[in-house]
Structures are given as structure tokens and as C-alpha cells.
C-alpha positions in Angstrom: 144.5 -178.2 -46.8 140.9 -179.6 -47.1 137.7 -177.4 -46.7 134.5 -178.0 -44.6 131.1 -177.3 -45.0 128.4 -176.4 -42.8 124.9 -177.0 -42.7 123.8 -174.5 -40.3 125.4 -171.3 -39.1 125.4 -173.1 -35.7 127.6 -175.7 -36.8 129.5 -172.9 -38.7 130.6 -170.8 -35.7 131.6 -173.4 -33.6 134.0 -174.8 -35.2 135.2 -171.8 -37.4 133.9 -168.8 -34.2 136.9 -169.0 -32.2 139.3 -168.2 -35.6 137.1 -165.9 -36.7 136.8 -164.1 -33.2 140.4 -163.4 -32.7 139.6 -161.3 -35.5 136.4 -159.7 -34.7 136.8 -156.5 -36.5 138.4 -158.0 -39.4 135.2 -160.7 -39.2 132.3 -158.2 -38.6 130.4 -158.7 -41.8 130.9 -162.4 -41.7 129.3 -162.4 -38.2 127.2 -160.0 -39.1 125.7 -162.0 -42.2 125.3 -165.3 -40.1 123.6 -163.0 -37.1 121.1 -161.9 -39.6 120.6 -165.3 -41.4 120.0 -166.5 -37.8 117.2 -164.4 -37.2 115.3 -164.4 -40.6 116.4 -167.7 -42.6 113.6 -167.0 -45.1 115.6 -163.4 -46.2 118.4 -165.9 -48.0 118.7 -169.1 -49.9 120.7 -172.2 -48.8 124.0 -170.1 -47.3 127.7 -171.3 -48.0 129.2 -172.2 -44.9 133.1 -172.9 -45.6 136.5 -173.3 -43.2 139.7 -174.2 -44.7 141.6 -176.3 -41.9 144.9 -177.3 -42.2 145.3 -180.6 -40.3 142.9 -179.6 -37.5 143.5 -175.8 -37.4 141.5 -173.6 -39.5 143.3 -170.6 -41.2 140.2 -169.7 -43.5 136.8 -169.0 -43.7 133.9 -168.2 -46.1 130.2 -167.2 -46.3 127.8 -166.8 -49.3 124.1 -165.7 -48.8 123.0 -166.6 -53.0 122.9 -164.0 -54.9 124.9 -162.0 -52.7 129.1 -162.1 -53.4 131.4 -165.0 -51.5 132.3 -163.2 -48.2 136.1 -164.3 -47.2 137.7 -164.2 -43.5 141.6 -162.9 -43.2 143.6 -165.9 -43.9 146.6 -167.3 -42.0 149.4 -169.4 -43.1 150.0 -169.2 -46.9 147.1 -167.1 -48.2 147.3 -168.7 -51.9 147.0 -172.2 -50.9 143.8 -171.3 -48.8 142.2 -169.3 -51.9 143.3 -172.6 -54.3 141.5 -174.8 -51.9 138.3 -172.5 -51.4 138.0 -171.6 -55.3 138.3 -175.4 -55.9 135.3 -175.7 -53.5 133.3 -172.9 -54.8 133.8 -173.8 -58.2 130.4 -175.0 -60.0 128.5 -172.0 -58.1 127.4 -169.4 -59.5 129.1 -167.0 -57.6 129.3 -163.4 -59.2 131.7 -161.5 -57.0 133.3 -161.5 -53.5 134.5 -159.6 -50.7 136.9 -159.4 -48.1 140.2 -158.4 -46.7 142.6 -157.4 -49.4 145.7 -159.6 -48.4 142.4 -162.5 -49.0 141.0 -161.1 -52.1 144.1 -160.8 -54.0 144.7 -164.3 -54.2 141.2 -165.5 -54.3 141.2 -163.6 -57.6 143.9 -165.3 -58.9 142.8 -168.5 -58.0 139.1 -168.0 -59.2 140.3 -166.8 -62.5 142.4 -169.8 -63.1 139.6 -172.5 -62.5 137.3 -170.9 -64.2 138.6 -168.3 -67.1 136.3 -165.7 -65.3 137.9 -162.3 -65.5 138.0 -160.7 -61.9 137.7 -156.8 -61.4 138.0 -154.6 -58.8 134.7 -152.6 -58.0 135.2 -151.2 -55.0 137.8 -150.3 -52.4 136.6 -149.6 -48.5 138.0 -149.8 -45.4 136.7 -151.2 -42.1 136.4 -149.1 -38.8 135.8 -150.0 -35.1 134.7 -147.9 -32.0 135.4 -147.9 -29.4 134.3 -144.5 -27.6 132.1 -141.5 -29.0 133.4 -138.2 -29.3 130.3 -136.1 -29.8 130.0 -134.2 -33.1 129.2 -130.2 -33.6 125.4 -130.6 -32.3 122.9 -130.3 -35.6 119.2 -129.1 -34.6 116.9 -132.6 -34.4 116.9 -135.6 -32.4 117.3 -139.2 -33.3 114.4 -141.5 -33.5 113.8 -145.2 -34.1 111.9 -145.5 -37.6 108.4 -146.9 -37.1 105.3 -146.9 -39.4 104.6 -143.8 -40.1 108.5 -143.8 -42.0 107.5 -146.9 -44.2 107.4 -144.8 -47.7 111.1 -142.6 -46.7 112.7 -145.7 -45.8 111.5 -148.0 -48.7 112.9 -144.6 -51.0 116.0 -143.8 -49.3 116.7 -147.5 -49.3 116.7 -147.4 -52.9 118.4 -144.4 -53.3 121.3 -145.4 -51.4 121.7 -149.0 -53.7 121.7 -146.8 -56.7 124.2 -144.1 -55.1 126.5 -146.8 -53.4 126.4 -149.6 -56.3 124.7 -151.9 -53.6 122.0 -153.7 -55.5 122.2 -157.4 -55.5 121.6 -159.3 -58.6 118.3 -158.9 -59.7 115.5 -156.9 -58.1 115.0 -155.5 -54.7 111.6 -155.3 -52.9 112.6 -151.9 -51.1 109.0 -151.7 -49.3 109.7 -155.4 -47.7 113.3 -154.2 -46.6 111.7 -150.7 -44.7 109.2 -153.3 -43.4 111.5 -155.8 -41.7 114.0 -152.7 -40.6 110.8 -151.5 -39.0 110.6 -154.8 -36.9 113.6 -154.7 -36.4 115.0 -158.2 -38.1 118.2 -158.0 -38.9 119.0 -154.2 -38.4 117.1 -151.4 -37.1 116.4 -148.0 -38.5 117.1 -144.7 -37.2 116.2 -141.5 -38.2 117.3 -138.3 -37.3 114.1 -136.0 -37.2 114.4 -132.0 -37.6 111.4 -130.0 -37.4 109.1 -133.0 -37.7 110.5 -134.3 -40.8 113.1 -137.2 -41.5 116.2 -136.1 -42.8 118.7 -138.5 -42.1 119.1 -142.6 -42.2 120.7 -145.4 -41.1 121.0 -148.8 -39.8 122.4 -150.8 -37.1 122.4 -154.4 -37.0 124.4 -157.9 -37.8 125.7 -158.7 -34.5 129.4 -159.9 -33.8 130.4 -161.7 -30.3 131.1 -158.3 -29.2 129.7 -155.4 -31.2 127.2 -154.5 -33.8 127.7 -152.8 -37.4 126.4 -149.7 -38.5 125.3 -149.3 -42.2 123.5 -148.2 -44.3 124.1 -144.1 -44.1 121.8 -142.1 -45.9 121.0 -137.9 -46.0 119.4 -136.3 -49.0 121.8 -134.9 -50.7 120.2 -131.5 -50.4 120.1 -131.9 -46.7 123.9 -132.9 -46.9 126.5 -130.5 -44.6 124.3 -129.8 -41.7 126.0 -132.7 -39.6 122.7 -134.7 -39.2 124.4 -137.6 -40.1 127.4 -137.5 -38.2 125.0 -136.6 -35.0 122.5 -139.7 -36.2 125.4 -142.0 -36.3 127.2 -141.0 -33.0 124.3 -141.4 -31.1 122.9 -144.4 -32.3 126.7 -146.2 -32.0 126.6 -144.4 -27.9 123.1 -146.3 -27.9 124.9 -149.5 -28.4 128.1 -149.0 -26.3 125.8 -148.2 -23.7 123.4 -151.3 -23.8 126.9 -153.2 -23.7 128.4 -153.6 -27.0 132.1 -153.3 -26.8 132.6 -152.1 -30.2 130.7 -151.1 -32.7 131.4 -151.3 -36.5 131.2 -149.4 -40.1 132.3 -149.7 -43.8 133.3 -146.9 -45.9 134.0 -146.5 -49.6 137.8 -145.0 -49.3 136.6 -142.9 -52.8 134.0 -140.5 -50.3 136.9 -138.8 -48.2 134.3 -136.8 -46.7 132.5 -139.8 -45.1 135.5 -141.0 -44.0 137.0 -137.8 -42.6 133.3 -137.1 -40.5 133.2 -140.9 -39.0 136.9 -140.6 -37.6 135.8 -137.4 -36.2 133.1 -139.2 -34.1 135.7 -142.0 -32.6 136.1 -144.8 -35.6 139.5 -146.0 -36.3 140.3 -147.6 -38.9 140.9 -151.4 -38.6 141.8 -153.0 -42.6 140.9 -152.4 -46.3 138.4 -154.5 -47.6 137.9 -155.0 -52.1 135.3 -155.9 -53.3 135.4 -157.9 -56.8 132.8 -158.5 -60.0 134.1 -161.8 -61.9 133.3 -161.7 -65.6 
């Protein structure tokens, strides 16, 4: 098996696209990353653009967006012999974690661990989910509203509070005012609010296109404004926005330790697609 790089996310999907789109639920943050580094290259340093190909089929794929965590694609054929040959590519990086499907990750761990001594551990467990079709929620008093200026300070802070809740922070620090600013714009993802008697009290974001869909993420109430539904009302309408301006799918992640997330976005219409790990190495 040999790996290739990339040297643009161009050249990326079309050789490594067509693999990873016979996937596209499985792939949706891999698309979703090269979407976004598409439309704001000054957001990341140089990306990793990998596929593993045996003879000339590939049956693996990676992304890194520095100082983000490796990103890996499902991979077919013999999973541990595609890890060995993308951990012997990676190595030399400083690479502090990685992501993916867990039939991927598994072996990725193994391998990293061996080439570089670097302990690898388990930091979170999620699970991917797809749309398809809304089923409306219990109806919560508001109305859903694109963010715009006038939100700048609540997103910048509910940004932040959802890194520190989730355990989302890259490495180092995070200019949460420049993140509200672009979501404002609309580069890269879009915010949403839902608003109840003039006041925000819900979040979140859609963005990172696939081929066919779009992801939504992140998803933030208050947690004193939690159990009124806005959430669950916020995200089924803005993922019924998007079927109906002709995404086919649309996407989410959840942590599988917050069963009540999990439960209220299967109530709307997600169904659950594959478990994803995510992995600090030492």
C-alpha cells in the first residue's frame, strides 16, 4: 500500500471524492473540513491531504487542519495495514489526537503507538446521525433567526461556553469574538438562534458541506433555559431549512455520554449512521 498526498483540497477530492462519497455519512466531517478550508484558507495552516491506495484503488483517507486532530475516513480492505501505512506517513508531525470511525481508530492507535511510543487514549465516544426527513418537535414559544450583529457578544460567549462544556478547545487559544464574527458572515457555518420574547436563548450552527448534505453543530442552550424544547425546535427547523433548499441529508455528532441529546435529536428524524472515538496521544 503506498499513500498520497495532496496539495490542495481540489486535487484531494478528486482522486480520493468518489471513495469517500460512497460513504457520505460516514465522510461528513471530512467533507465538511475540506468545504470550510475551501472557503476560508486563512482559518487553517498547511492541511494534510492523505489517500492510502492499494495498487490504484484507494481504501483510505485522511485530513489534518494543524492544530486540529488527524481526521480518518472508514477504511476498506485490511484496516491495520492502511493505519501502518498512514501512521508511517504522519509520523514526524506533531499530531496530538485523531478522530474517526471506530473500526479506523482502533488500529490507527495501535499503529501510532508503535512508531512513536506515544500512549493513545480514548477521550470521547460519539456517534454520527443523518436526516433524512423532519418530524416536528412539541412547539416551544419563539422563532428561529439567523444571528446577525446585534448577537456578536452571545455568540462570541456561548461559543466559549460550549468548548469548555464539550471539551472542544483546540490546542492553544481561541479568539471566540473572530469565530461569532465569521459565523455572522456566514464562512464556514452559519448561526442560528432561536429568539423568545426578544431575547436569544438557543444556538447553533450549520455548515461544512458534503456532496449531498450539510452538518449541524455546534448546539448550545443555557443551561438554565434547558427543558423548554428550544433546541430541539431551533435544530428541526434550521435542518427543514436545508432539506428544503435541496440538501438531501443533513448531518450531526453527538457525545453518546448526553442520552438526553441523543434521545431529543432522534425524536426530530436523525438516525444513527456509526460511532466515531476520538483519541489524545500522550
Amino acid at each position: 500500500m503506498d499513500v498520497i498526498r495532496y496539495a490542495s483540497v481540489p486535487e484531494f477530492l478528486s482522486h480520493a471524492g468518489p471513495f469517500l462519497e460512497a460513504r457520505e455519512a460516514e465522510h461528513n466531517l471530512i467533507f465538511g473540513i475540506a468545504s470550510n478550508v475551501q472557503a476560508d484558507p486563512t482559518q487553517f495552516g498547511t492541511p494534510y491531504l492523505a489517500a492510502v491506495v492499494d495498487g490504484n484503488r484507494v481504501v483510505g483517507a485522511a485530513l489534518r487542519t494543524p492544530p486540529w486532530r488527524v481526521v480518518l475516513s472508514v477504511f476498506d480492505v485490511d484496516a491495520r495495514a492502511v493505519a501502518e501505512a498512514l501512521a508511517g506517513d504522519l509520523v514526524g508531525q506533531q499530531v496530538p489526537g485523531m478522530v474517526g470511525p471506530t473500526a479506523s481508530t482502533e488500529p490507527f492507535a495501535f499503529a501510532w503507538a508503535a512508531r512513536t511510543g506515544a500512549k493513545a487514549t480514548l477521550t470521547r465516544h460519539e456517534r454520527s446521525f443523518r436526516l433524512r426527513h423532519v418530524i416536528p418537535p412539541r412547539p416551544a414559544p419563539g422563532h428561529m433567526q439567523r444571528a446577525a450583529n446585534e448577537h456578536r457578544a452571545v455568540l462570541a460567549a456561548w461559543s466559549k461556553a460550549f468548548e469548555e462544556e464539550a471539551h472542544t478547545a483546540p490546542p492553544g487559544p481561541t479568539d471566540h469574538e473572530a469565530t461569532a464574527d465569521r459565523w455572522i458572515r456566514g464562512v464556514g457555518r452559519t448561526a442560528w438562534l432561536w429568539i423568545d420574547e426578544g431575547r436569544p436563548v438557543s444556538l447553533t450552527g450549520v455548515g461544512g458541506l458534503t456532496p449531498h448534505g450539510i452538518r449541524v453543530g455546534p448546539v448550545y442552550t443555557p443551561p438554565e433555559l434547558r427543558g423548554r424544547g428550544y433546541a430541539s425546535n431551533l435544530v428541526a427547523e434550521a435542518s427543514q431549512l436545508h432539506l428544503d433548499s435541496g440538501r438531501e441529508f443533513v448531518f450531526l455528532f453527538t457525545d453518546l455520554a448526553n442520552p438526553t441529546a441523543n434521545k431529543i435529536y432522534q425524536s426530530i428524524g436523525y438516525e444513527p449512521v456509526t460511532d466515531i472515538d476520538e483519541y489524545a496521544f500522550g
